[in-house]
DOKE-401905 format. One line per field, with one value per residue: residue in one letter; x, y, z of N, C-alpha, C, O, CB in turn; residue number from 1. Coordinates in Angstrom, 1 decimal. Glycine has a CB too. Example, Ala and Ser with C-alpha at 12.3 -4.5 7.8 and 13.67 -1.06 7.14 Angstrom:
2
residuo = [A  S];
n.px = [13.2  12.8];
n.py = [-5.7  -2.2];
n.pz = [7.8  7.1];
ca.px = [12.3  13.7];
ca.py = [-4.5  -1.1];
ca.pz = [7.8  7.1];
c.px = [13.2  12.9];
c.py = [-3.3  0.0];
c.pz = [7.8  7.9];
o.px = [14.2  13.4];
o.py = [-3.3  1.1];
o.pz = [8.5  8.0];
cb.px = [11.3  14.1];
cb.py = [-4.5  -0.6];
cb.pz = [9.0  5.7];
num = [1  2];
//
This chain:
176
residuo = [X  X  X  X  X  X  X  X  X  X  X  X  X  X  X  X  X  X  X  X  X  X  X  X  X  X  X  X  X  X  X  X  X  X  X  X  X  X  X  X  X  X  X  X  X  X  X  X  X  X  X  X  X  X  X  X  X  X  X  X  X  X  X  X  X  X  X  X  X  X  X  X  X  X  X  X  X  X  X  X  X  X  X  X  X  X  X  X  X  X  X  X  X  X  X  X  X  X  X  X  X  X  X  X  X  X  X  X  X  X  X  X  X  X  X  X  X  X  X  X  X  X  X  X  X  X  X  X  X  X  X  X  X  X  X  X  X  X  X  X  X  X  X  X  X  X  X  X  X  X  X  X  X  X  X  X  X  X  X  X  X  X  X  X  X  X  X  X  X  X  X  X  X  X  X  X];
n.px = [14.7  13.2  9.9  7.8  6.9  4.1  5.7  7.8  6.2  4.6  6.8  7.4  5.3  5.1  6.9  8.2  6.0  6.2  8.4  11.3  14.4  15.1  16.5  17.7  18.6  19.2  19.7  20.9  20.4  20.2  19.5  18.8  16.8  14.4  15.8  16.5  14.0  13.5  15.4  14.8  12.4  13.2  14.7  18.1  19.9  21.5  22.6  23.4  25.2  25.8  28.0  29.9  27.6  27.8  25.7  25.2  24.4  25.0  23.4  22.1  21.7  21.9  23.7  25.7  27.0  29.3  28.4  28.7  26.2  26.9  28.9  28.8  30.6  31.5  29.4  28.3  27.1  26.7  24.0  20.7  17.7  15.7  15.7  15.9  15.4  14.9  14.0  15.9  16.8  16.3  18.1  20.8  22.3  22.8  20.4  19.6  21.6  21.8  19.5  19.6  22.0  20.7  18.6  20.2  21.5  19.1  17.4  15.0  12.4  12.5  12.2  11.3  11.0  10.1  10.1  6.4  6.2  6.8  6.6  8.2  10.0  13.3  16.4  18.4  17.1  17.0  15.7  12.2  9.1  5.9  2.2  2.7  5.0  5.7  6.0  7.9  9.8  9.0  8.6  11.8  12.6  11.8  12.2  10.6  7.8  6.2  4.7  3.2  2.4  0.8  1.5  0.9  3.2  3.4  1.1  1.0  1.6  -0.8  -1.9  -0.6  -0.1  1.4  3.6  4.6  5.9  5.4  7.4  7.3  9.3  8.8  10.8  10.3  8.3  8.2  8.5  8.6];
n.py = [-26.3  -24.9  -24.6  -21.5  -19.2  -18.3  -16.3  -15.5  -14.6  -12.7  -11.0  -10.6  -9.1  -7.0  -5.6  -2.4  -1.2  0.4  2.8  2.3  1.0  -2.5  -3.9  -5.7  -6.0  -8.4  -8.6  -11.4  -13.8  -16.1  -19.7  -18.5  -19.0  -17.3  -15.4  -16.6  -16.9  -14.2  -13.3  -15.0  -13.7  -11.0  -9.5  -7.9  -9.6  -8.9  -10.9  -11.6  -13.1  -13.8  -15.7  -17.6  -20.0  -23.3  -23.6  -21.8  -21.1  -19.1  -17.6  -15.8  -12.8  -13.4  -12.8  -14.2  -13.1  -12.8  -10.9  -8.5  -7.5  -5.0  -3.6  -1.8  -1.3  -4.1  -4.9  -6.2  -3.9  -0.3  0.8  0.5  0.3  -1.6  -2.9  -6.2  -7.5  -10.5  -12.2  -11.8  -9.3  -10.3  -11.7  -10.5  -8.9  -6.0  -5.2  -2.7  -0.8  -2.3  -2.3  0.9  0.6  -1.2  0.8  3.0  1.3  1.5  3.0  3.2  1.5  -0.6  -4.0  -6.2  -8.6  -10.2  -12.5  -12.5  -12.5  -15.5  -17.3  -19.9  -20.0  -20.1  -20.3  -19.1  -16.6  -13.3  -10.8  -10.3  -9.0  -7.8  -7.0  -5.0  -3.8  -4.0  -1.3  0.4  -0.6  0.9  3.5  3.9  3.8  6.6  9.5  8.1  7.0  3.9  0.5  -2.3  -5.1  -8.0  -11.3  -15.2  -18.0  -20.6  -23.4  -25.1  -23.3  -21.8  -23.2  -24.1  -21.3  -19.3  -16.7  -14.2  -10.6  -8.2  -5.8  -2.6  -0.1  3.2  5.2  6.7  8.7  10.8  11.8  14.8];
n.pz = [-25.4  -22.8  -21.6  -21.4  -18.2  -16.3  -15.5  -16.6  -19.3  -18.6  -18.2  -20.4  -22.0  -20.6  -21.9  -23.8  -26.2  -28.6  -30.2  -29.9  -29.6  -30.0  -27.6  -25.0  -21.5  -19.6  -16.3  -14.2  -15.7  -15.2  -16.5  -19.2  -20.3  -20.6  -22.5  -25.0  -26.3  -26.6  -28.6  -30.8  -31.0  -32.1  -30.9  -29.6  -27.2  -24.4  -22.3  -18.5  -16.2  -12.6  -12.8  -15.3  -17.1  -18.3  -19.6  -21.6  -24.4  -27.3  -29.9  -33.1  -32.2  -29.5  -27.2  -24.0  -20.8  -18.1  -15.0  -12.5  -10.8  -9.0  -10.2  -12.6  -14.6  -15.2  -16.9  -20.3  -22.1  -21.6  -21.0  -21.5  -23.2  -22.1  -18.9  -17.9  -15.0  -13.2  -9.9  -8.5  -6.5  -4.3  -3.2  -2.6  -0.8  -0.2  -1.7  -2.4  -3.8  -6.0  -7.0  -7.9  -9.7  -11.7  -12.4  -13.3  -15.5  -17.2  -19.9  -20.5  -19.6  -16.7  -15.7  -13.3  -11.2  -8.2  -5.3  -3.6  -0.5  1.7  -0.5  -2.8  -0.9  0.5  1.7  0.5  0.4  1.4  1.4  1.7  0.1  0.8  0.8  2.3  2.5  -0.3  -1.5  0.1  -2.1  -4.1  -4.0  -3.4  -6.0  -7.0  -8.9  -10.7  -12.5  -11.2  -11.5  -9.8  -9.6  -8.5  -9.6  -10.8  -11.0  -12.2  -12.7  -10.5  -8.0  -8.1  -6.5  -4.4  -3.4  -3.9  -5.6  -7.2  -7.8  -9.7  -10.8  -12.6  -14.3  -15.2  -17.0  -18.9  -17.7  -15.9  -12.4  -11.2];
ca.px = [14.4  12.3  8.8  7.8  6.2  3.6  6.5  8.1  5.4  4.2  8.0  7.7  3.8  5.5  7.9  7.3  5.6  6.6  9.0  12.5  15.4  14.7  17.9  17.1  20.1  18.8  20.5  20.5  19.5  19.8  19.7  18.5  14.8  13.5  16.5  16.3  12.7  13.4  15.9  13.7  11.2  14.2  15.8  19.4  19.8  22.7  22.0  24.1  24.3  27.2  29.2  29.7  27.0  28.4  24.9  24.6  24.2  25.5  22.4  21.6  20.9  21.5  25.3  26.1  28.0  29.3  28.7  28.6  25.1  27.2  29.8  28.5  31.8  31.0  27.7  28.5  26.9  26.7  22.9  20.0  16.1  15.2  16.7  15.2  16.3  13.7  14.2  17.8  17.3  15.9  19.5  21.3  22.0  22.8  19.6  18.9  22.9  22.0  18.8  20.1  22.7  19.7  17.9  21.4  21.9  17.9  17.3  13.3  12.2  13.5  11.5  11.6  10.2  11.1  9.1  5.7  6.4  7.3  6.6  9.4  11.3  14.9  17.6  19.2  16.1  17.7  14.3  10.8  7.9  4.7  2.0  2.6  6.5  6.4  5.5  9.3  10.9  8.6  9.4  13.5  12.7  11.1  10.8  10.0  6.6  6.3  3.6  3.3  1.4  1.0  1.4  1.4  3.8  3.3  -0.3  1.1  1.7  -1.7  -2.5  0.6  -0.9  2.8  2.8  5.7  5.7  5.8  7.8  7.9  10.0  9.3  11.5  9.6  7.5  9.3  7.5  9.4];
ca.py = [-25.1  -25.2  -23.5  -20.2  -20.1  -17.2  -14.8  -14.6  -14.1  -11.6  -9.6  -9.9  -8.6  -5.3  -4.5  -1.4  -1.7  1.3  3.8  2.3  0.6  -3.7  -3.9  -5.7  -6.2  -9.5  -8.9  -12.3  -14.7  -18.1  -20.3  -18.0  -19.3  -15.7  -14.5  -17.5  -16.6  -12.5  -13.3  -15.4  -12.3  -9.8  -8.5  -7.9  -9.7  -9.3  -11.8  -11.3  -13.8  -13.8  -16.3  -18.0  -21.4  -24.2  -23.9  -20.9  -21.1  -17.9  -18.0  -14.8  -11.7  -13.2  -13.2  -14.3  -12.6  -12.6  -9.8  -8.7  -6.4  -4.2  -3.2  -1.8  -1.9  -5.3  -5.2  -5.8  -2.6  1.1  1.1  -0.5  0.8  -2.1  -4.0  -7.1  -8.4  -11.2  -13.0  -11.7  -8.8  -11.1  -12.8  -9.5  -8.4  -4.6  -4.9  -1.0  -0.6  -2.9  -1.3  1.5  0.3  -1.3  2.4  4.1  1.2  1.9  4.2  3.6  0.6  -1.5  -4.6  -7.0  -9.7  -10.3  -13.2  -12.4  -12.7  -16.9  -17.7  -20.0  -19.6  -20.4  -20.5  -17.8  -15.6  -12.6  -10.0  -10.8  -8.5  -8.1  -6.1  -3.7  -3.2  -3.5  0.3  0.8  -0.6  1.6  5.0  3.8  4.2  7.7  10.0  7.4  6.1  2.8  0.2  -3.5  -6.6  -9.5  -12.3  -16.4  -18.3  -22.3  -24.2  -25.5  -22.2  -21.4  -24.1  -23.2  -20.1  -18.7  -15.6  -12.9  -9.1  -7.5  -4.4  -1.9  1.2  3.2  6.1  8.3  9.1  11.0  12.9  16.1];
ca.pz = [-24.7  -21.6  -21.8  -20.6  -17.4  -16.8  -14.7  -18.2  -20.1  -18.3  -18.3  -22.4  -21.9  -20.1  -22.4  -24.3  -27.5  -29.8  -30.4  -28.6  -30.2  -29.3  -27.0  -23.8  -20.8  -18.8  -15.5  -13.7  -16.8  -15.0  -17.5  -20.3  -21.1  -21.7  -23.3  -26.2  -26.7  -26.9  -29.6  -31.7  -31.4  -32.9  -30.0  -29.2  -25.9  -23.6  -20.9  -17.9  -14.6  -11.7  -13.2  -16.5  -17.5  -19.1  -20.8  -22.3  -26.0  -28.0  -31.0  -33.8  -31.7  -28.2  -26.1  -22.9  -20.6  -16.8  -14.7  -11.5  -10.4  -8.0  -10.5  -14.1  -15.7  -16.1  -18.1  -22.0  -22.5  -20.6  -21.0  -22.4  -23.5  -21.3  -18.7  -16.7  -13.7  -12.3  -8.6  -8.2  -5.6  -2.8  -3.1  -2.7  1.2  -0.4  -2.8  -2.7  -4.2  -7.0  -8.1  -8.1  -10.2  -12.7  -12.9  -14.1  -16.6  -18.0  -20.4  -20.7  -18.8  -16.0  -15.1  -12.4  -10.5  -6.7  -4.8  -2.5  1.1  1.6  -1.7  -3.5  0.1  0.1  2.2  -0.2  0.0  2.3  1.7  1.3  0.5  0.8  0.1  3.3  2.4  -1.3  -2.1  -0.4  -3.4  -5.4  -3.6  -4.0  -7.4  -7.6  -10.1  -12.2  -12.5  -10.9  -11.2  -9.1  -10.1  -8.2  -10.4  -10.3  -12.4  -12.4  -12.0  -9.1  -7.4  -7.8  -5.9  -2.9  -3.0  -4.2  -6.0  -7.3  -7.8  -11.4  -10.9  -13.8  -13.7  -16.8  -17.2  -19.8  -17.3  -14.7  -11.6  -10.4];
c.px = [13.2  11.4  8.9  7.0  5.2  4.4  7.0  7.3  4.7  5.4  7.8  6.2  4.0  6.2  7.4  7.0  5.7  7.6  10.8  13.1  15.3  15.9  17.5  18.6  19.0  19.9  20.4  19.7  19.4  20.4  19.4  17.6  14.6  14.3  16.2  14.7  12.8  14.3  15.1  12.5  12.0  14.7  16.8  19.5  21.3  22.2  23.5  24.0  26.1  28.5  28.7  28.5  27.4  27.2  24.9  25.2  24.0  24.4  22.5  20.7  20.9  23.1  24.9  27.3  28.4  29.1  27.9  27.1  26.0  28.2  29.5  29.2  31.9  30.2  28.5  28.6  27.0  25.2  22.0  18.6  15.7  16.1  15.8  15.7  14.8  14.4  15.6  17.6  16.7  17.1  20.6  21.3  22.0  21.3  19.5  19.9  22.5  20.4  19.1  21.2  22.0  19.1  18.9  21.2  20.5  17.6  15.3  12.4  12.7  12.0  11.6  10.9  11.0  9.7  7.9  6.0  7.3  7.6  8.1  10.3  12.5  15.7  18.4  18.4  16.7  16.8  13.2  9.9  6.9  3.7  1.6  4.2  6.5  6.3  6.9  10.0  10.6  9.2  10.7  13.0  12.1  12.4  9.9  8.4  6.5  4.8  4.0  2.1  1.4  0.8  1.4  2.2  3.4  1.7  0.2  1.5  0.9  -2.2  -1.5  0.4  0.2  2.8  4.3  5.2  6.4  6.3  7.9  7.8  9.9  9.6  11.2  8.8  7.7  8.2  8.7  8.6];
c.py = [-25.3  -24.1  -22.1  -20.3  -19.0  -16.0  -14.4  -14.5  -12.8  -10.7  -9.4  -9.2  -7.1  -4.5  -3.4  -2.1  -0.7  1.9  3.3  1.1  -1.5  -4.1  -4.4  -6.4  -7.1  -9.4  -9.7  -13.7  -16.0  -18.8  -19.8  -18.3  -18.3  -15.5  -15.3  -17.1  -15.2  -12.3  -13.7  -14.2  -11.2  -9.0  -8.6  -8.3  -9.7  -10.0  -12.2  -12.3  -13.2  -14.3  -17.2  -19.7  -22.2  -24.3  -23.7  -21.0  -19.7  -18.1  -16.2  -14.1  -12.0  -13.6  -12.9  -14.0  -12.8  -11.4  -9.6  -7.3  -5.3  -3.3  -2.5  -1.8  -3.0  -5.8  -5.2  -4.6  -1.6  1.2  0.5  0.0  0.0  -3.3  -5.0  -7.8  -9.5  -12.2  -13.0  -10.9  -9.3  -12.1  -12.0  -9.1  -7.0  -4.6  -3.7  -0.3  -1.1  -2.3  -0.1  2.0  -0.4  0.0  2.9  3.4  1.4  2.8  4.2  2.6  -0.5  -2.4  -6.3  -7.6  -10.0  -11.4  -12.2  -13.0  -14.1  -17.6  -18.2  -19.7  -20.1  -19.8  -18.8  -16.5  -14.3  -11.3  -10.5  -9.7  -8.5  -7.0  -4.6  -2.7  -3.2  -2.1  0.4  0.5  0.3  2.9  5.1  4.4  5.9  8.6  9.4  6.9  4.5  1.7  -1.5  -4.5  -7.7  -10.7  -13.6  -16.5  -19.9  -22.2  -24.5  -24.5  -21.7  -22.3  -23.9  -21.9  -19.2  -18.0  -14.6  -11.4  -9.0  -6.5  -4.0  -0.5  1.9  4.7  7.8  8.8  9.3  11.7  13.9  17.0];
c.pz = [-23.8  -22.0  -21.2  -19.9  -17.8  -16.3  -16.1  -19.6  -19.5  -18.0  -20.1  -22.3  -21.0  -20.6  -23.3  -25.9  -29.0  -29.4  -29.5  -29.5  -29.2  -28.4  -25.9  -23.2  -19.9  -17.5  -14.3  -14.2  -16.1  -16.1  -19.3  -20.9  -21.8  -22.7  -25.0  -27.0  -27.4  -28.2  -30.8  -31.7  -32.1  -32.2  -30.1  -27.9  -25.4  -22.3  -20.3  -16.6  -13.9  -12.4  -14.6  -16.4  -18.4  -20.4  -21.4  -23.9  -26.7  -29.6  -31.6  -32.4  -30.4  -27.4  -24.9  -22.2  -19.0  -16.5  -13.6  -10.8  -9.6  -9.1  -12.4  -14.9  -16.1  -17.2  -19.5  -22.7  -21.5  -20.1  -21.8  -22.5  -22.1  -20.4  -17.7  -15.8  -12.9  -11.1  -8.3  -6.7  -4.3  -2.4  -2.6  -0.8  0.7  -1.4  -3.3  -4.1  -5.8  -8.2  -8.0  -9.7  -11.8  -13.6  -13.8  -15.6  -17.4  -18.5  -20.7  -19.9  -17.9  -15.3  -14.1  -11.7  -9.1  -6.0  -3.5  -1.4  1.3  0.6  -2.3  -2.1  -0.1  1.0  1.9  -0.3  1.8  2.7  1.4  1.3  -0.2  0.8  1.1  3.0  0.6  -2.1  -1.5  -1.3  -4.3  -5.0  -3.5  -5.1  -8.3  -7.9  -10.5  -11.6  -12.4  -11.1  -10.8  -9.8  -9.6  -9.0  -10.3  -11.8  -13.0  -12.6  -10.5  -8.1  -7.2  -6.4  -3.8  -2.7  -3.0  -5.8  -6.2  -7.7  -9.1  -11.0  -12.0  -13.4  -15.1  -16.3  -18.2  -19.1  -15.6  -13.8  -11.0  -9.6];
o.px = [12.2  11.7  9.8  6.2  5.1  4.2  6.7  7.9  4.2  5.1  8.1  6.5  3.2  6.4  6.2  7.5  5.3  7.9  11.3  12.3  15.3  16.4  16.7  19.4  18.1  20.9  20.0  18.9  18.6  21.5  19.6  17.4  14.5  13.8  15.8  14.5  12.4  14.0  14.9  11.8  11.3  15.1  17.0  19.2  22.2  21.5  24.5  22.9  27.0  29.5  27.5  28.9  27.4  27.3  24.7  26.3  22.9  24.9  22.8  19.7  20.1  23.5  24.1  28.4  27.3  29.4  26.8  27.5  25.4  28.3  30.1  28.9  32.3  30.2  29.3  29.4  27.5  25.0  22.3  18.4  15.4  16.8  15.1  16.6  14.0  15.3  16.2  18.0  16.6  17.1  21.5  20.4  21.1  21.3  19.3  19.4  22.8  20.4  18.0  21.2  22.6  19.1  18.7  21.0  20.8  17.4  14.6  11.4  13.4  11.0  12.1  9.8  12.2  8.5  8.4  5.9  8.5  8.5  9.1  11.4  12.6  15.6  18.7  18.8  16.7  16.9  13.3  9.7  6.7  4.2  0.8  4.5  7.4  6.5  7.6  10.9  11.4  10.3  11.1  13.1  12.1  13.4  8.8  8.1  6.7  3.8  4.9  1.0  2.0  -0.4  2.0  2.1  3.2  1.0  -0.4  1.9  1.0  -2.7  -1.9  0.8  0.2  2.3  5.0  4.0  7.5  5.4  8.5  7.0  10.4  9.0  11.5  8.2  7.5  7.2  9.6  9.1];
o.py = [-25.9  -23.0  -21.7  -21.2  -18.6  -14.9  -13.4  -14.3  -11.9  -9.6  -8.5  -8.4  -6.2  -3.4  -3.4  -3.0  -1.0  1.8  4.0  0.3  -1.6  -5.1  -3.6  -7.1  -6.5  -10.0  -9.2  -14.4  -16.8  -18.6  -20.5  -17.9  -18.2  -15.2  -14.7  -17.1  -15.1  -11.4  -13.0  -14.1  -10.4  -7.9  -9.7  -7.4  -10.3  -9.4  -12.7  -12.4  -12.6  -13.7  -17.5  -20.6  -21.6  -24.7  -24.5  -21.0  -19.3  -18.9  -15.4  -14.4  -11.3  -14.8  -12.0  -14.4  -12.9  -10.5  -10.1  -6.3  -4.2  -2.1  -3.0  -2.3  -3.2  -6.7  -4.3  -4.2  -2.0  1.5  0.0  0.4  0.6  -4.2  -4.5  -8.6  -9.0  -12.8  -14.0  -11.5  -8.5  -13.0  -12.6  -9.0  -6.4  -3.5  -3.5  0.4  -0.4  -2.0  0.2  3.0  -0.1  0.2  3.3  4.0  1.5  3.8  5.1  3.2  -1.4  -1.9  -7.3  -7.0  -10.1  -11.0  -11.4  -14.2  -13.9  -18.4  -17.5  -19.1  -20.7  -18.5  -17.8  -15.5  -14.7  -10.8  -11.5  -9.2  -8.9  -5.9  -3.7  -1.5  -2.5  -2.0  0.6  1.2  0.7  3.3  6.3  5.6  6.2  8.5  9.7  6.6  3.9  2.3  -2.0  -4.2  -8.6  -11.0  -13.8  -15.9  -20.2  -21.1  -24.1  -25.1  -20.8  -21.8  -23.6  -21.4  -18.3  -18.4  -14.4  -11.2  -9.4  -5.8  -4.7  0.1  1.4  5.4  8.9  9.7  8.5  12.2  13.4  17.9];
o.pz = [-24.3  -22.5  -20.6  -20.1  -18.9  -16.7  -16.6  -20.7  -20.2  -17.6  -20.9  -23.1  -21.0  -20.2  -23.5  -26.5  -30.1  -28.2  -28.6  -29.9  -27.9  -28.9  -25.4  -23.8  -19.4  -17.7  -13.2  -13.7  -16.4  -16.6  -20.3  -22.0  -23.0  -23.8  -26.0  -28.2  -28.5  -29.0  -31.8  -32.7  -32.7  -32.5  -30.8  -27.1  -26.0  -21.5  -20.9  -16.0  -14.3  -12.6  -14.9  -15.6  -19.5  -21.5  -22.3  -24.2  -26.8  -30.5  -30.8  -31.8  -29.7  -27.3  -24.6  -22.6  -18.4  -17.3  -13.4  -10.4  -9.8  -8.7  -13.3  -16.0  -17.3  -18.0  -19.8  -23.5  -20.5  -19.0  -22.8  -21.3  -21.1  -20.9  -16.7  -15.9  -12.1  -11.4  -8.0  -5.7  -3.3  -1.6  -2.1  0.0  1.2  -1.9  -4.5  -5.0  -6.8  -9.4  -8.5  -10.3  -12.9  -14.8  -15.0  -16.6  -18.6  -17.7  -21.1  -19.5  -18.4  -14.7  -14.6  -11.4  -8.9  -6.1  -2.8  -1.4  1.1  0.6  -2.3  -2.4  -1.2  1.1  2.6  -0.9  3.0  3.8  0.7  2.4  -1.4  0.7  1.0  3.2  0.1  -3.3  -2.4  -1.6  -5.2  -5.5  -3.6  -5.2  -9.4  -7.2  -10.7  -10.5  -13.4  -10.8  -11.4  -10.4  -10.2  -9.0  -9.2  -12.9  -14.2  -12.5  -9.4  -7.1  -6.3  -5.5  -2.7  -1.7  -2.2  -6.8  -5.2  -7.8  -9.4  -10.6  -12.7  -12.7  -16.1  -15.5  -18.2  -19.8  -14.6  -14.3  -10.3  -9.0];
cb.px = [14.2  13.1  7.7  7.5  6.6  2.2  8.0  9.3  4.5  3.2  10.2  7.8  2.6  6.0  9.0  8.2  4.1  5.6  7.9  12.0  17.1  14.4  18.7  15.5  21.3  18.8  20.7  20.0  20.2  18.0  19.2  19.2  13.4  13.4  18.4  16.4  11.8  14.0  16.8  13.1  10.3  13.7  15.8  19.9  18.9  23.7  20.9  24.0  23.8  27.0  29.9  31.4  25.9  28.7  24.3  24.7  22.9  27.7  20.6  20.7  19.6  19.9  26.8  26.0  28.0  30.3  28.6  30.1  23.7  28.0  31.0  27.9  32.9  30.7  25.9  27.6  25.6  27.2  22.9  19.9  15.1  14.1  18.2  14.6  17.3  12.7  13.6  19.0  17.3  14.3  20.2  20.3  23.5  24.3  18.6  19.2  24.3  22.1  17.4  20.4  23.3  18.7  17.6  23.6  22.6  17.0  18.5  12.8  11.9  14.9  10.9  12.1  10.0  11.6  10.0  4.8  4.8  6.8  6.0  9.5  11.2  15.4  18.4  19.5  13.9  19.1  14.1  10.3  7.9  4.5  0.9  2.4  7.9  6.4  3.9  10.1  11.0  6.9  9.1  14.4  11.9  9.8  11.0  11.0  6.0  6.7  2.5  3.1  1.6  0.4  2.2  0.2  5.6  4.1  -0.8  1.9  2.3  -2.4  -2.2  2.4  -1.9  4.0  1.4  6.9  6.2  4.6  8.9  7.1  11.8  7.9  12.3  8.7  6.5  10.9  6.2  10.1];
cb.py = [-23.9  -25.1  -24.1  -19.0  -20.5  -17.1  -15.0  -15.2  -15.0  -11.7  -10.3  -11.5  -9.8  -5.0  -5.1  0.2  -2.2  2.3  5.2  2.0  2.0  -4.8  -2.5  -6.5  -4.8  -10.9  -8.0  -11.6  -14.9  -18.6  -21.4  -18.0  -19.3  -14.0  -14.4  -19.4  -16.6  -11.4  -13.8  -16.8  -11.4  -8.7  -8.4  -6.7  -11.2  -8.1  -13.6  -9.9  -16.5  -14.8  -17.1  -18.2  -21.4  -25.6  -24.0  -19.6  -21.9  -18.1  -18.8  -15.4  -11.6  -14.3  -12.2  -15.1  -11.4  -12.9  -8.9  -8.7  -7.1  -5.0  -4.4  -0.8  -1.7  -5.9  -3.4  -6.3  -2.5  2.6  2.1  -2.1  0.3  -2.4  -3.4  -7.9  -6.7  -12.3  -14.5  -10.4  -7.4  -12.1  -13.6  -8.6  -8.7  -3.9  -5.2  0.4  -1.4  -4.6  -1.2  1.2  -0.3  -1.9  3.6  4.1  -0.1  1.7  4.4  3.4  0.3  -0.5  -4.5  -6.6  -11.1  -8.2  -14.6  -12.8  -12.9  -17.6  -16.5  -18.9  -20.0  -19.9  -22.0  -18.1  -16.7  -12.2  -8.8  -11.8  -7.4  -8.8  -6.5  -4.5  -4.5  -4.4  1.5  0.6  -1.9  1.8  5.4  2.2  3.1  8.5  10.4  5.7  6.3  3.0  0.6  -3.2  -7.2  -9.7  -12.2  -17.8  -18.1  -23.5  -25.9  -26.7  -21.5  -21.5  -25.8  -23.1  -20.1  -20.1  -15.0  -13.3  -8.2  -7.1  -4.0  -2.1  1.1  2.8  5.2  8.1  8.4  11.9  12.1  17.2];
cb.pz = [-25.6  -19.9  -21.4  -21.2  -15.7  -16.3  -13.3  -18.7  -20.4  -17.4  -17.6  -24.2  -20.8  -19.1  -23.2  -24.1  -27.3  -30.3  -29.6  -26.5  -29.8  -30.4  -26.8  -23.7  -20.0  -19.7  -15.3  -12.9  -18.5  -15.1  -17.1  -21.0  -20.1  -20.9  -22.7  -25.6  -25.5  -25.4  -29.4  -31.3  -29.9  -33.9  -28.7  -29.3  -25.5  -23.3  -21.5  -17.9  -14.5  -10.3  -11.9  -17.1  -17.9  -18.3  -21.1  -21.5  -26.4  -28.2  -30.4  -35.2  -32.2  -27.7  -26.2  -22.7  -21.1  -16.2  -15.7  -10.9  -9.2  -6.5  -10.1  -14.5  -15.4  -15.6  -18.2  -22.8  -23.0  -21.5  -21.1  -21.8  -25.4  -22.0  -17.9  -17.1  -12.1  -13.5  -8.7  -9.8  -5.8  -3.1  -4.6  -3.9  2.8  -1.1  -2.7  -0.7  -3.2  -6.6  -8.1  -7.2  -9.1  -11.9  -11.5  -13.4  -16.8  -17.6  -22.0  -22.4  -19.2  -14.7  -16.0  -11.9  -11.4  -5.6  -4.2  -2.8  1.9  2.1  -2.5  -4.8  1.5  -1.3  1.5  -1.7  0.0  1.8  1.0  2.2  0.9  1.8  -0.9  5.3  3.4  -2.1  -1.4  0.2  -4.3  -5.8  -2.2  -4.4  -8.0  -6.6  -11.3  -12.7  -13.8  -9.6  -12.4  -7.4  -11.2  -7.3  -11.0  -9.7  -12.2  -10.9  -13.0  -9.0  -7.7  -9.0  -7.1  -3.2  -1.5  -4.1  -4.7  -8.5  -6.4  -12.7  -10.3  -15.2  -12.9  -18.3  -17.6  -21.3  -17.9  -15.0  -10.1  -11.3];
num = [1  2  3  4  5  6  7  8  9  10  11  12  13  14  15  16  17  18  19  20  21  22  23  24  25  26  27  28  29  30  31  32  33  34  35  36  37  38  39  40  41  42  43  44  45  46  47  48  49  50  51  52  53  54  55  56  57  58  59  60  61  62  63  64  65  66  67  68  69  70  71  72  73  74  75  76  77  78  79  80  81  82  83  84  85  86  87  88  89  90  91  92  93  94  95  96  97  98  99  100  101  102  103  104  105  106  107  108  109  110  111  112  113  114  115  116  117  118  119  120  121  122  123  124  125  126  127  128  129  130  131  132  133  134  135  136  137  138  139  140  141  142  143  144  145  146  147  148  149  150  151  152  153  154  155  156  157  158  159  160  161  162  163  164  165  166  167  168  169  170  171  172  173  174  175  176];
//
């Protein structure tokens, strides 16, 4: 099992810490680093990507599943306390459709990571923002109480001066 960098230490450092059933929906696991970790801590992981990994390793408390962000009848589950989606909706040409689609399945937290501006560029990278555009992803998300973090994840990202965005959407704390 491949280490943790700091992006997924700092998504387990946001999850909530009392009162909420350990249930977390990974939407977009990759290769399942975090999820293998969040099980060994006593969660229920359903870890969700596009398409199936020859890797993924079915262990106590953590299944893998396909499923497509646009379509929720896919997810394993209907809904989850917490769901994480990290460096998916910068791959996404509808992104807005798919969080969207994140919020319905969260019943208390939804957290997410999406790269800083160039950071980590790619070919596949279809949005980018920065810290003049990323308050629109937050205002998508209202009611809810939003908060941003710019984060690094490697050593050597410190050094590239490459940098992602903590989103957390928490749900108990609605504004009307």
């Amino acid at each position: 099992m491949k280490p943790l960098d700091v992006r997924d230490v700092s998504i387990i450092d946001a999850l909530p810490v009392y009162d909420y059933e350990k249930v977390v929906l990974n939407v977009g696991c990759g290769e399942g680093r975090i999820d293998y970790y969040l099980a060994k801590m006593g969660y229920q992981v359903f870890a969700t990507d596009i398409k199936w990994d020859e890797s993924w390793e079915a262990i106590p408390g953590l299944t893998f599943h396909a499923a497509d962000i646009f379509d929720r009848r896919t997810f394993p589950i209907s809904s989850a306390p917490v769901v994480i989606c990290s460096q998916v909706l910068e791959h996404l040409k509808d992104f807005k459709s798919a969080l969207n689609n994140l919020i319905i399945l969260t019943e208390i937290r939804l957290i997410i990571t999406v790269p800083y501006w160039k950071s980590f560029h790619s070919r596949e990278h279809l949005h980018f923002w920065n810290d003049r555009n990323i308050g629109d992803l937050a205002n998508f998300c209202q009611p809810y109480s939003v908060s941003i973090s710019k984060i690094l994840t490697k050593p050597e990202d410190v050094k590239r001066k490459q940098a992602a965005y903590l989103v957390i959407i928490d749900k108990r704390q609605k504004f009307t």
